[in-house]
C-alpha positions as CSV (number, residue, x, y, z in Angstrom):
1,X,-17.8,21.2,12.9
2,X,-17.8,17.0,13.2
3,X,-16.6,15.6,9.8
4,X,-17.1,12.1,8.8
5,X,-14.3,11.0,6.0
6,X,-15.5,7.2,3.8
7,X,-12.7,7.3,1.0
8,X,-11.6,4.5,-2.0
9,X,-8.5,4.4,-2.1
10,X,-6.0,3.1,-4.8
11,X,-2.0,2.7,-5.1
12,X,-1.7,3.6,-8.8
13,X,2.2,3.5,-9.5
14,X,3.9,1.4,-9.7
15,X,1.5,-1.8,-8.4
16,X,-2.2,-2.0,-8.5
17,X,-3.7,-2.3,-5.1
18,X,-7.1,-0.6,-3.9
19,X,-8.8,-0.3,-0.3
20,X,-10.7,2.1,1.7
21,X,-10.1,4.9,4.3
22,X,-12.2,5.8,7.1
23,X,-11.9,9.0,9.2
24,X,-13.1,11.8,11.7
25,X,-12.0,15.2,12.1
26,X,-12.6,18.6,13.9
27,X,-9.6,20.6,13.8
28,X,-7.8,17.4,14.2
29,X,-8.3,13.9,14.1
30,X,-7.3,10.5,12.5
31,X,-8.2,7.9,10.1
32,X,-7.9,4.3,9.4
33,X,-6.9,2.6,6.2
34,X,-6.1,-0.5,4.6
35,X,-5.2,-1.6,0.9
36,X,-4.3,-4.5,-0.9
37,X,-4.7,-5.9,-4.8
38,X,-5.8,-9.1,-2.6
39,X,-3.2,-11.7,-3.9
40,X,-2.5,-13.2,-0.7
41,X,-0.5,-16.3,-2.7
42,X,2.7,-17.5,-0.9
43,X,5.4,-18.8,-2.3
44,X,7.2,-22.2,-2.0
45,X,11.0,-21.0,-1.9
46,X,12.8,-17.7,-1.7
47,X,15.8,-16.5,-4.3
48,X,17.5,-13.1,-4.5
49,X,17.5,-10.9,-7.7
50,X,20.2,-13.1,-9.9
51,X,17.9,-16.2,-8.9
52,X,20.3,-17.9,-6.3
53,X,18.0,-20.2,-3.9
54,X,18.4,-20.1,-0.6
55,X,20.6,-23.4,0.4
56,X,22.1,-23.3,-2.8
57,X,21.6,-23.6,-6.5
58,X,19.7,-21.6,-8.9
59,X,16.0,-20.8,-10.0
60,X,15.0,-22.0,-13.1
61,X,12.9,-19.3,-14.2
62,X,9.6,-19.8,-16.5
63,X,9.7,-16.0,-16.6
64,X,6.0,-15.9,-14.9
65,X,6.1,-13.2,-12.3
66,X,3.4,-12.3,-9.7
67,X,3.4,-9.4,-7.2
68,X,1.2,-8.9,-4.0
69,X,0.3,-5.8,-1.9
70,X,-1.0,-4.9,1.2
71,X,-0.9,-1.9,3.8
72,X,-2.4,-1.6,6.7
73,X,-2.3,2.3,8.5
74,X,-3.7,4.5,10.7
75,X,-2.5,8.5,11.4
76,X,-4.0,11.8,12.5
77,X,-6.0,13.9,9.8
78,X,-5.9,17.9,10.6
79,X,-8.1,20.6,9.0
80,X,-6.0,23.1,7.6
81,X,-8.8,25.4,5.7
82,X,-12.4,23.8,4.9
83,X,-11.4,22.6,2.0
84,X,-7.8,21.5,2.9
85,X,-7.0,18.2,5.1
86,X,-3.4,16.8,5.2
87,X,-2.8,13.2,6.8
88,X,0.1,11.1,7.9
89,X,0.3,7.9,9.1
90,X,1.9,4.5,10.0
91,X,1.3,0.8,10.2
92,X,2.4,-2.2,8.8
93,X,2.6,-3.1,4.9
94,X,4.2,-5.9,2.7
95,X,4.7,-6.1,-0.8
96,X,6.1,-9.1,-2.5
97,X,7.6,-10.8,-6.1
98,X,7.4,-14.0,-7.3
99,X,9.1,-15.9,-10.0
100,X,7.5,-19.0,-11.3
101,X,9.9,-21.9,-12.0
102,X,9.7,-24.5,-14.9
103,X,8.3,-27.0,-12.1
104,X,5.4,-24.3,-11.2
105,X,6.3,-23.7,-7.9
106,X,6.7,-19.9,-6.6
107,X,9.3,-18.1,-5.7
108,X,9.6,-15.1,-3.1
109,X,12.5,-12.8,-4.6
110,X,13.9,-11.3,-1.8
111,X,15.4,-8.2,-3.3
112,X,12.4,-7.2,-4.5
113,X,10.1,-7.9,-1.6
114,X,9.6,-6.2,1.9
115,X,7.7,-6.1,4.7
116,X,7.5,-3.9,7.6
117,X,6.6,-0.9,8.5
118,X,4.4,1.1,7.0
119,X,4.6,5.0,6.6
120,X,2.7,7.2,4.9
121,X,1.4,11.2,4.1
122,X,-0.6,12.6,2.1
123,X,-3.5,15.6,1.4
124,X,-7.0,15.7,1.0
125,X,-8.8,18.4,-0.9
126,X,-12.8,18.4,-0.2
127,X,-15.6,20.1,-3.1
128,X,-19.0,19.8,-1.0
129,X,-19.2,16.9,-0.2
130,X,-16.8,14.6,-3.1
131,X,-13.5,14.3,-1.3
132,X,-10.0,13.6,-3.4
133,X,-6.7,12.7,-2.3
134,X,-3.1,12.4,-3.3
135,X,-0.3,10.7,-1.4
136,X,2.5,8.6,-1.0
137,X,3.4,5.5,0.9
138,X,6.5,3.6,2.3
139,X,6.6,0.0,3.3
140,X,10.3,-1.3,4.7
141,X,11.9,2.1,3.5
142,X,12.2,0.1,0.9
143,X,9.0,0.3,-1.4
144,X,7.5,3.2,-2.0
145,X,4.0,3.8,-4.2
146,X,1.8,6.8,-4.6
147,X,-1.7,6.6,-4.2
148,X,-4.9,8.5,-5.1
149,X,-8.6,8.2,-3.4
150,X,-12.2,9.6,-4.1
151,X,-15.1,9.6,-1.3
152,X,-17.3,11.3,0.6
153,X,-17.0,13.9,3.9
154,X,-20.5,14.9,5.6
């Protein structure tokens, strides 16, 4: 029995981001997905976590932050039971922090931002047709944010 998996997806906790997740599956099969909050601003400096710049000196911090997210994955998908479908996966993911400074330039705080790979598990339970899911996902071994998803299997 072919299934055909169209999913939104969203990391709830601790960042905002949504995307989608695409898969097939007999007994086995895989999946892709990607997911972002689409904030693809980059900054103009990079500082560490007690605002030291980079070459020296210090950020001057207007205490505006800004995050961004994105993942990009694809695994294997297995049919435990009919209504039971775990997943894991990899890929690559970022996630970044920004500080504004009193000039209004960004910058990247290094301690708080990664990018890397990307890993990920996770389970779907399907009722009919309405698919959920619950997971968790890594980016650097660094960042870690757990998602949920809502979509369709026919």
């Amino acid at each position: 029995d072919d299934e055909v998996l169209v999913m939104a997806s969203a990391g709830v906790m601790p960042q905002m981001s949504y995307g989608l997740m695409l898969g097939y599956v007999r007994k086995f099969g895989g999946y892709v997905k990607f997911r972002s909050d689409f904030n693809f601003a980059q900054p103009s400096y990079q500082c560490n976590a007690n605002g030291e710049i980079d070459g020296g000196g210090l950020i001057w911090s207007s205490s505006k932050q800004r995050k961004s997210r994105m993942q990009a994955t694809c695994g294997a998908l297995f049919r435990l039971a009919g209504w039971c479908y775990p997943y894991v996966g990899a890929g690559y993911g970022s996630r970044g922090v920004q500080w504004q400074d009193y000039e209004g330039q960004w910058a990247q705080v290094s301690d708080y931002s990664c990018k890397g790979i990307a890993a990920e598990a996770g389970l779907i339970l399907k009722f009919g047709p309405v698919a959920v899911s619950a997971g968790a996902s890594t980016t650097a071994f660094r960042y870690t944010d757990l998602e949920i998803g809502i979509g369709v299997m026919f």
